[in-house]
PAVO-757340 format. One record per residue (C-alpha): residue in one letter; x negated, y, z. Coordinates in Angstrom, 3 decimals, decimal comma. Layout:
// PAVO-757340
R type       px       py       pz
R    A        X        Y        Z
...
END
This chain:
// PAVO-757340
R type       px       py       pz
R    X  -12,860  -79,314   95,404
R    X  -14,209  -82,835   96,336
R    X  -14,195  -83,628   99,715
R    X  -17,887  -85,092   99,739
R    X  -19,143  -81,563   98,245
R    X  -17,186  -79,370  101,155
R    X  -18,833  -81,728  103,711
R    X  -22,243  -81,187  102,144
R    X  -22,171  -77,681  101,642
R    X  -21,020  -77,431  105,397
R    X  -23,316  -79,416  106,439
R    X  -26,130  -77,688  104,572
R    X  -25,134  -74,171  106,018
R    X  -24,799  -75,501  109,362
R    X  -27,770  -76,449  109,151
R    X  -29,280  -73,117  108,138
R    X  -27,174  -71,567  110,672
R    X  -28,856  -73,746  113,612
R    X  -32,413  -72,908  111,973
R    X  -32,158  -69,484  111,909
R    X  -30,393  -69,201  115,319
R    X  -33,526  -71,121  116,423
R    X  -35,838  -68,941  114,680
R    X  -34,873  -65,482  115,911
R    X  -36,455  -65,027  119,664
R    X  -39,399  -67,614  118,534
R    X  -39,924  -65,353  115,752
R    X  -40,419  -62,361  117,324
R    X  -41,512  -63,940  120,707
R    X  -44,615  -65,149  117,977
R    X  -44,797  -62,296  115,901
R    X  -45,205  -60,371  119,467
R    X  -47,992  -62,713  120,707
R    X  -49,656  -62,309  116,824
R    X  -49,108  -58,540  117,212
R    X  -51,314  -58,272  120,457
R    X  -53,865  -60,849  119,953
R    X  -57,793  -60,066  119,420
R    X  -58,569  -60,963  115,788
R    X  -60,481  -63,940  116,349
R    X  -57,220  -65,905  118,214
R    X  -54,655  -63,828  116,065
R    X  -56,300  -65,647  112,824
R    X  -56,303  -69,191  114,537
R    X  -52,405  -68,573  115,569
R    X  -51,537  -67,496  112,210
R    X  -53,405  -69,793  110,287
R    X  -50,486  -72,616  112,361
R    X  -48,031  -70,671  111,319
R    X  -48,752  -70,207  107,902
R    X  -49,135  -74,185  107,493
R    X  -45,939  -75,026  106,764
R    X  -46,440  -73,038  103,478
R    X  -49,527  -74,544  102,579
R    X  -48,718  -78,106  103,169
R    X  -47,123  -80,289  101,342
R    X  -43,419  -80,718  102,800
R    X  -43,845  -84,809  103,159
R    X  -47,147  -84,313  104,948
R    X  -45,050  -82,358  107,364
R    X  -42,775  -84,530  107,648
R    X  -44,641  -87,216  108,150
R    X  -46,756  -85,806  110,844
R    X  -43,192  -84,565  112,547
R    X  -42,265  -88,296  112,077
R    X  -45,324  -89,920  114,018
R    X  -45,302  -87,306  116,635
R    X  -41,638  -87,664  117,649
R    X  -41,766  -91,761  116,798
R    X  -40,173  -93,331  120,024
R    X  -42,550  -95,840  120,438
R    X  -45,129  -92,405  120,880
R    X  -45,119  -91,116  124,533
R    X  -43,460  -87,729  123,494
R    X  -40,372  -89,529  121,669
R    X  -40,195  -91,850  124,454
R    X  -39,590  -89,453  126,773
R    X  -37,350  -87,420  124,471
R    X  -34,958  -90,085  123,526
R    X  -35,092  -91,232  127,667
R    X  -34,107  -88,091  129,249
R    X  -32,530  -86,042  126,440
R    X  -31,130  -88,459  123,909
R    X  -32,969  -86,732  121,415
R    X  -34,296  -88,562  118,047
R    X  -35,673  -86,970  115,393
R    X  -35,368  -89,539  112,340
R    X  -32,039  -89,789  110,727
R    X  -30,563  -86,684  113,138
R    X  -29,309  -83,612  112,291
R    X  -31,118  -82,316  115,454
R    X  -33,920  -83,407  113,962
R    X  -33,673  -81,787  111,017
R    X  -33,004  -78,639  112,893
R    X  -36,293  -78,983  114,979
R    X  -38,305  -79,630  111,377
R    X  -36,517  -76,802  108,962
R    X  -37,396  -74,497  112,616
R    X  -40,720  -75,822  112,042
R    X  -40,979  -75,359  108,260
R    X  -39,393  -72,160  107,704
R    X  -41,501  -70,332  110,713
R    X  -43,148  -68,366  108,017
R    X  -40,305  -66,773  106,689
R    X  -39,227  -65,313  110,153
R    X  -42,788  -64,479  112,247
R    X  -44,364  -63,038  109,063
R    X  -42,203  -59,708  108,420
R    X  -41,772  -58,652  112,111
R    X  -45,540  -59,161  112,861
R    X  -46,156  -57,239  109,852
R    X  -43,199  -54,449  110,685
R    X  -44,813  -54,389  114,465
R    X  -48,331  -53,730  113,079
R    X  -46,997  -51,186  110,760
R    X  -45,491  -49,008  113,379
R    X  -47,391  -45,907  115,264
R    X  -48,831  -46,746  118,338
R    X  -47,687  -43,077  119,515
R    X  -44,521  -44,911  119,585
R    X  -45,372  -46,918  122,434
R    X  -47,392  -44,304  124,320
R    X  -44,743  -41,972  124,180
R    X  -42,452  -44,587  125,019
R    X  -44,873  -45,357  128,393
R    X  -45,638  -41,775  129,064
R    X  -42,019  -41,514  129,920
R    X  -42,416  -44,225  132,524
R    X  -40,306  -47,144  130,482
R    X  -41,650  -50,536  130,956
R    X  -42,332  -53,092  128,364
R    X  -39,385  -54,737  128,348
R    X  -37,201  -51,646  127,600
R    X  -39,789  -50,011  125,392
R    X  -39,813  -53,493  122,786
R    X  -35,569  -53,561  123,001
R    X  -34,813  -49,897  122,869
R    X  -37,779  -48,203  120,873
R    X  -39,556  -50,520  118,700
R    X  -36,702  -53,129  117,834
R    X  -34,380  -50,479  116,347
R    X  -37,550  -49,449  113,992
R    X  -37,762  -52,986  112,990
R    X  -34,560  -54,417  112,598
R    X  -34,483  -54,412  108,387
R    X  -37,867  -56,535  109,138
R    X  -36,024  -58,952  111,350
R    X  -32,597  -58,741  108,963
R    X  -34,959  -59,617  106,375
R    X  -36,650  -62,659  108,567
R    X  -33,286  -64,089  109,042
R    X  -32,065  -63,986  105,414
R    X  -35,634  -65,365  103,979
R    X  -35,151  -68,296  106,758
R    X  -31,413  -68,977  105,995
R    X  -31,682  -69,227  101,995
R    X  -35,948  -70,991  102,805
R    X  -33,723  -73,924  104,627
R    X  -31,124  -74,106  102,380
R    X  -32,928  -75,115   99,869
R    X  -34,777  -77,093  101,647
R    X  -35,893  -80,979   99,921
R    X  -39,378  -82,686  100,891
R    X  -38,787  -82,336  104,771
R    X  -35,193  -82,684  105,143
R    X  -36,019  -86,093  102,951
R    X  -38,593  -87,590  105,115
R    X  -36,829  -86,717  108,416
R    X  -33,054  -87,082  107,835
R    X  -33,092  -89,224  104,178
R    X  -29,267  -89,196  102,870
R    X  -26,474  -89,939  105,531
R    X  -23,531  -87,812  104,643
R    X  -21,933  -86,429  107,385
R    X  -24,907  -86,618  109,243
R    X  -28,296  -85,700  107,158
R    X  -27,257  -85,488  103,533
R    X  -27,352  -81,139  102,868
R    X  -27,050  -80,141   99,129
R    X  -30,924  -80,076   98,264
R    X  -30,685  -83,634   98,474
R    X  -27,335  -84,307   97,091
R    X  -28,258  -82,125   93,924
R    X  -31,299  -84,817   93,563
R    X  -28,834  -87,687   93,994
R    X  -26,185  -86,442   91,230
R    X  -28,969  -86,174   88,817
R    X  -30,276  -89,518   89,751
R    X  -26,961  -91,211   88,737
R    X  -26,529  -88,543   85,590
R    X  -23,762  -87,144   87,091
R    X  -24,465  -83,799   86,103
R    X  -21,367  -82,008   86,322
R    X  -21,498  -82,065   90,449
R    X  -24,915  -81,516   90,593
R    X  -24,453  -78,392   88,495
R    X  -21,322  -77,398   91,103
R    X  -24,676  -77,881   94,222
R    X  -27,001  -76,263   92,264
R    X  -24,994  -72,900   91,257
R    X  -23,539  -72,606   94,926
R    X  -26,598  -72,223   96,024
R    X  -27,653  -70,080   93,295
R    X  -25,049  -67,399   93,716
R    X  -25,681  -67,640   97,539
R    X  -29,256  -66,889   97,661
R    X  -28,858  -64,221   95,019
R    X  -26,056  -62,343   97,267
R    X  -27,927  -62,650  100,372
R    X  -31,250  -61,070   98,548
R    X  -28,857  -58,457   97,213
R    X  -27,883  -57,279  100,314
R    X  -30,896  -57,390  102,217
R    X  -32,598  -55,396   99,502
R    X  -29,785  -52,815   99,845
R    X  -29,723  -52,828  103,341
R    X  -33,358  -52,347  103,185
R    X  -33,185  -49,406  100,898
R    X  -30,728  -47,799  102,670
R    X  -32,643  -48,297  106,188
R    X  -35,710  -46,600  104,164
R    X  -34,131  -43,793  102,729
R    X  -32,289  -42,904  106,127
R    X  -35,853  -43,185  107,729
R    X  -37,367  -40,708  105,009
R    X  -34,819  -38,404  106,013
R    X  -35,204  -37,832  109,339
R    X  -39,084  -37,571  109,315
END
């Protein structure tokens, strides 16, 4: 294979990687906070998260761009004390596909946490176990397809990712360039034969990761039928 498409596709599932490592305990730190908010707050706090799906990615990106400019007092101070940038970085195309794929990740554990019985909990209490230990040992394992399924959605969301990872990071292989925007390059320069080799990678990918979440999902639910 060519070398420039290995380095891409590595890049480009790095990159996923980092997002959904990132994602987990802010996902279900959020989902959490969602979970036991009174309506009026829980609406506001989900209407944030649910912005990254409603706007468009470059007005994300753009806003992600002006915040974290370092001539702005918060880039300042990032690129100061932690050598941070966000333009042109893969860091900072970690902190926006974090940003941008938050959906994907808060959205089935707050709904698997709502879904559960609140006897659950009680019971859990009744028996004198704290918080802490009720969330790890007695709700997470009645979760964990909901969180399986948060991480897959967020891995293939960011892999495909094009509008953000183009306003933040533009095209520096090596560095920025992931296969959403390679695929748009190769078709800029008709060269259709490697953007075909991007596009079904990711393809078969995404397909075999929804595959096995599904199963894994059907499998949970039938094992959960049959003990109740």
């Amino acid at each position: 294979m060519d070398s420039e498409f290995l380095q891409t596709m590595q890049l480009t599932f790095k990159l996923a990687f980092y997002t959904t490592l990132c994602l987990l305990p802010i996902g279900i730190a959020l989902a959490i906070i969602v979970d036991s908010l009174k309506p009026k707050f829980s609406i506001i706090l989900q209407a944030l998260i649910w912005m990254p799906l409603i706007l468009p990615p470059s007005v994300l990106g753009f806003y992600l761009l002006v915040i974290f400019n370092r001539h702005n007092l918060l880039g300042a101070f990032l690129l100061e004390y932690c050598s941070f940038q966000l333009a042109f970085s893969f860091s900072g195309l970690v902190v926006a596909s974090v940003i941008f794929s938050l959906p994907f990740m808060v959205n089935p554990i707050k709904n698997a946490l709502s879904s559960l019985p609140p006897s659950l909990k009680e019971a859990s209490y009744t028996l004198g176990k704290g918080k802490i230990f009720t969330f790890l040992y007695v709700l997470m394992p009645n979760i964990r397809s909901s969180i399986l399924l948060g991480c897959v959605t967020s891995f293939a969301h960011t892999i495909g990712e094009f509008g953000v990872v183009m306003m933040i990071g533009g095209s520096r292989a090596g560095e920025t360039k992931v296969a959403s925007i390679a695929i748009y390059e190769q078709v800029e320069t008709l060269n259709y034969t490697l953007a075909h080799q991007y596009a079904l990678t990711l393809f078969v990918i995404s397909f075999i990761s929804l595959c096995v979440i599904f199963a894994f999902m059907r499998k949970y639910t039938n094992h959960t039928t049959q003990i109740l």
